[in-house]
N, C-alpha and C positions, 0 to 999 in steps of 0.2 A: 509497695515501692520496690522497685530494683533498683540496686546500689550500681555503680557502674566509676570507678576513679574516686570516690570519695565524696562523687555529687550522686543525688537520690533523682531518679528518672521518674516520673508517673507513671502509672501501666498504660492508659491512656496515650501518653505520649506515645511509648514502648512501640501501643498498637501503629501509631500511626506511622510512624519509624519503617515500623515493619511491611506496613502498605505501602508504603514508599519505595523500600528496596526493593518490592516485588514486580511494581508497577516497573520499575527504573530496569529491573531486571529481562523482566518477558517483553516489553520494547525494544531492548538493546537486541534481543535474540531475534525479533524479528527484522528489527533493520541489518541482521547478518542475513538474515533467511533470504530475504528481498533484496540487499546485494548478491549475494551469491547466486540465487535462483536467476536473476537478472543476466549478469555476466557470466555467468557458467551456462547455463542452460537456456540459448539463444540459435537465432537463426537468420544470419544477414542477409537481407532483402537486395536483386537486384534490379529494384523500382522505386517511383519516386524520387524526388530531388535529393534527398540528401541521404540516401540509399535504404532507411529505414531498419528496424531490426524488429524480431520477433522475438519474446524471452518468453519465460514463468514465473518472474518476478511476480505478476498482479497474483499470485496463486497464492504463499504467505503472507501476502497484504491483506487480501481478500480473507485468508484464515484466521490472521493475528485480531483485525476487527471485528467477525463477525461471535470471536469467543471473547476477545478481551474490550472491544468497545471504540470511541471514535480517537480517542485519545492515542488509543496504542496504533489503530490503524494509519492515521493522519502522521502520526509521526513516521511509525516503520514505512510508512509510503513514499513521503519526501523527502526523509533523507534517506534511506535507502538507495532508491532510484537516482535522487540526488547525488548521491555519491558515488554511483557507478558510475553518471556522465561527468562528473569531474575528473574521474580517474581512467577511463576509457575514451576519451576525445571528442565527447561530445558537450563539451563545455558550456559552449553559448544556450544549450538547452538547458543545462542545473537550474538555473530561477525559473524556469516555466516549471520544470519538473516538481522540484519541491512544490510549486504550488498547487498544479495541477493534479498528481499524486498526493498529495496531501490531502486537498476538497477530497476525493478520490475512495480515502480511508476514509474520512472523517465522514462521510454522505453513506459509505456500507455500514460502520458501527455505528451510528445515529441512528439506523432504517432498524437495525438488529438487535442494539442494548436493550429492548424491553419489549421486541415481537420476534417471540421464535419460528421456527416453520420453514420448511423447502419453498412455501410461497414468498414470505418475505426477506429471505436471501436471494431469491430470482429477481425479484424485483429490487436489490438492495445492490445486485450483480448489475442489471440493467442501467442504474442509474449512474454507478461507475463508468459504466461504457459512456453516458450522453456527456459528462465530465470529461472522458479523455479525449471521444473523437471532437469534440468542441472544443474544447482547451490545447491539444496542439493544432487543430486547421485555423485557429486564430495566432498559436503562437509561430505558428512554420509561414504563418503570412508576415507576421512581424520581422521572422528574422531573414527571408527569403525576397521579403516587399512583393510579393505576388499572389493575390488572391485566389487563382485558380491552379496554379501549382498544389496549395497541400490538400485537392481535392483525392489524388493520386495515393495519397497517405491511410486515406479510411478504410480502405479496405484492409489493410495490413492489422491495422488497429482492432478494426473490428473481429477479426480472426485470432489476435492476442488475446481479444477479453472473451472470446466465444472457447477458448480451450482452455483457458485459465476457471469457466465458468462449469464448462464439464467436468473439472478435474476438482475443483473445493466444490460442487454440489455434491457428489462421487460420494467425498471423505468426510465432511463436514457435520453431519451427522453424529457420526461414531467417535469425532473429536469431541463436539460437545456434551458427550456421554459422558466424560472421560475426563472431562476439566472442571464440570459442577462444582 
């Protein structure tokens, strides 16, 4: 027992206490990582309807799930991203975001939490991609009313997740050396 105030904790609890903070902890840092990489380190497109952007956001998304799982990824994914469009002008996108980036996370750490391997990260990468170029050509139809408009969009997209995909297959490796 650990004493704590005059009330006696279990260690058990203690633990789980402690899994808690950490889970609570390495989420927060990536939903900084994933804003920040997002809005710092971007590229405005002068194509497509509603001008598009290219970032590196998906790059500690992609990092944070495939070492800490769908939980952390799913989350640092939409609200991250989420809250870059809130706070950068792209508003009417937040709810697609969060959800789209969310699935996003939660589809790389699902593929990853219990198969390791450069093969099942490529394929964990890939399936992110089929997530995003689907999920905003349906949602830039939504908010646009025009279904052939966010055909224009895919390629932007597809070139986010293709450098984002070089850049955590690169390093990914040697992080999860490193975080066992």
């Amino acid at each position: 027992m650990i004493e704590k105030s005059n009330t006696a904790i279990p260690v058990a609890e203690k633990q789980t206490t402690s899994s808690q903070i950490r889970f609570i902890t390495i989420t927060a840092m990536f939903i900084a990582l994933t804003y920040v990489f997002t809005a710092f380190v971007n590229i405005k497109l002068p194509i497509a309807a509603n001008g598009g952007l290219i970032h590196l956001g998906n790059v500690p998304l992609f990092i944070g799930a495939i070492l800490f799982g769908k939980k952390t990824g799913a989350i640092a994914g939409g609200v991250g991203m989420g809250l870059f469009d809130l706070l950068s002008g792209w508003t009417a996108w937040a709810p697609f975001t969060l959800v789209i980036v969310g699935l996003m996370g939660f589809a790389v750490g699902a593929i990853t939490e219990k198969r390791k391997g450069f093969g099942w990260n490529v394929l964990a990468i890939a399936v992110a991609c089929v997530i995003k170029v689907v999920g905003y050509y349906i949602a830039e139809g939504f908010i646009y009313g025009n279904w052939a408009a966010p055909v224009a969009s895919i390629p932007g997209n597809l070139v986010q997740i293709g450098v984002a995909a070089v850049i955590v297959l690169l390093v990914i490796g040697r992080l999860q050396k490193l975080v066992k």
